[in-house]
C-alpha positions in Angstrom: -0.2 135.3 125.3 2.7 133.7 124.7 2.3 132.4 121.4 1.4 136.4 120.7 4.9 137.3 121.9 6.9 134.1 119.6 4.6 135.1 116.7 5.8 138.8 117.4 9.1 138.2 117.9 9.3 135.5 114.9 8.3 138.2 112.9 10.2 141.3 114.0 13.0 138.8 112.9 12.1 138.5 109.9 11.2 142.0 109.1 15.1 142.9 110.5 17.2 144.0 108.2 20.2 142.5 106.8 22.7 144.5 107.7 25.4 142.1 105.8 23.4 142.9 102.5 23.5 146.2 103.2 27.3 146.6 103.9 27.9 144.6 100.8 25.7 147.2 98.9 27.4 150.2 100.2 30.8 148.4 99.3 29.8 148.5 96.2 28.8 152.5 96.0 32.1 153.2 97.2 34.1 150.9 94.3 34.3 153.5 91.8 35.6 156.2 94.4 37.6 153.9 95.9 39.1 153.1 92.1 38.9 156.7 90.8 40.4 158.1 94.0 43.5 155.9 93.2 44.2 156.7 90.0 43.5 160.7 90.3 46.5 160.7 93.4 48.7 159.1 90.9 48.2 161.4 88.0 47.3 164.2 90.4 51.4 163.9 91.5 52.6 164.0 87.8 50.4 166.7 87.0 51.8 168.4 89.6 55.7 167.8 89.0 54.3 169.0 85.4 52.7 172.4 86.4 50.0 170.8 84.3 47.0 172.9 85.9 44.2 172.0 83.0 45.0 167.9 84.0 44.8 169.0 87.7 41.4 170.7 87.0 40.4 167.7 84.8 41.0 165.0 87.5 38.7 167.2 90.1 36.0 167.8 87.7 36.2 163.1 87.2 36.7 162.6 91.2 33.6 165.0 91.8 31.4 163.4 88.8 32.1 159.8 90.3 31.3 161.5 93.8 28.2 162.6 92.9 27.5 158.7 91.5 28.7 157.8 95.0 26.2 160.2 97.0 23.5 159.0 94.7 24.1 155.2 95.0 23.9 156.0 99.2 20.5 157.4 98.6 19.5 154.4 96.6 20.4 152.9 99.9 19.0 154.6 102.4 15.3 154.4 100.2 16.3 150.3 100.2 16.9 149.8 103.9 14.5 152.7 105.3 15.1 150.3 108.5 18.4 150.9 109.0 18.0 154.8 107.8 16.0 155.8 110.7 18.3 153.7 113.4 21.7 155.5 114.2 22.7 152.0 115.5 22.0 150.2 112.9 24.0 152.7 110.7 26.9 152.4 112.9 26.9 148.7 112.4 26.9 148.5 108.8 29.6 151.3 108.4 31.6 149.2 110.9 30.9 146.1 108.7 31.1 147.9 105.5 35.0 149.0 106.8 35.7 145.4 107.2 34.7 143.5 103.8 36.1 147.1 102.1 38.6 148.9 104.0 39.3 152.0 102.4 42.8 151.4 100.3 43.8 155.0 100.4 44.2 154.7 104.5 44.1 151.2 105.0 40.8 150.7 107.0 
């Protein structure tokens, strides 16, 4: 019996997902808005002190194209870890984790 329960716990360790690979992954969906989101609040205030409404409208159509690329990475992720998916506590850690190696620049965490 209790080689039954180290065999199940041996493997229920093994089959646990790593949440630090999955942090690193979704740092790496959120590069590009992290980047694009940057750049488009730069341009967004000189298109503004310009009046210059077709830049304005230009910069929202790029932020929601790299948004999308965004949303679809996170499904990508949510297929890879289908572990972590299902568990709202596992979530919770990677986003914590995730806010750690890449702290959003626009607020600082």
């Amino acid at each position: 019996m209790t080689a039954c329960l180290g065999l199940l716990s041996t493997s229920q360790l093994m089959a646990a997902p790593d949440l630090t690979k999955a942090a690193t992954d979704a740092c790496k969906c959120l590069e590009a808005p992290y980047a694009q989101t940057a750049i488009a609040m730069d341009a967004a205030k000189t298109a503004q002190q310009s009046g210059d409404m077709a830049k304005l409208l230009e910069l929202q159509q790029q932020m929601m194209a790299v948004l999308q690329a965004s949303t679809d990475c996170f499904e990508a992720l949510s297929k890879k870890y289908p572990k972590i998916d299902k568990d709202d506590e596992l979530k919770k850690q990677v986003s914590d984790l995730t806010q750690k190696m890449c702290p959003n620049p626009m607020t600082g965490s």
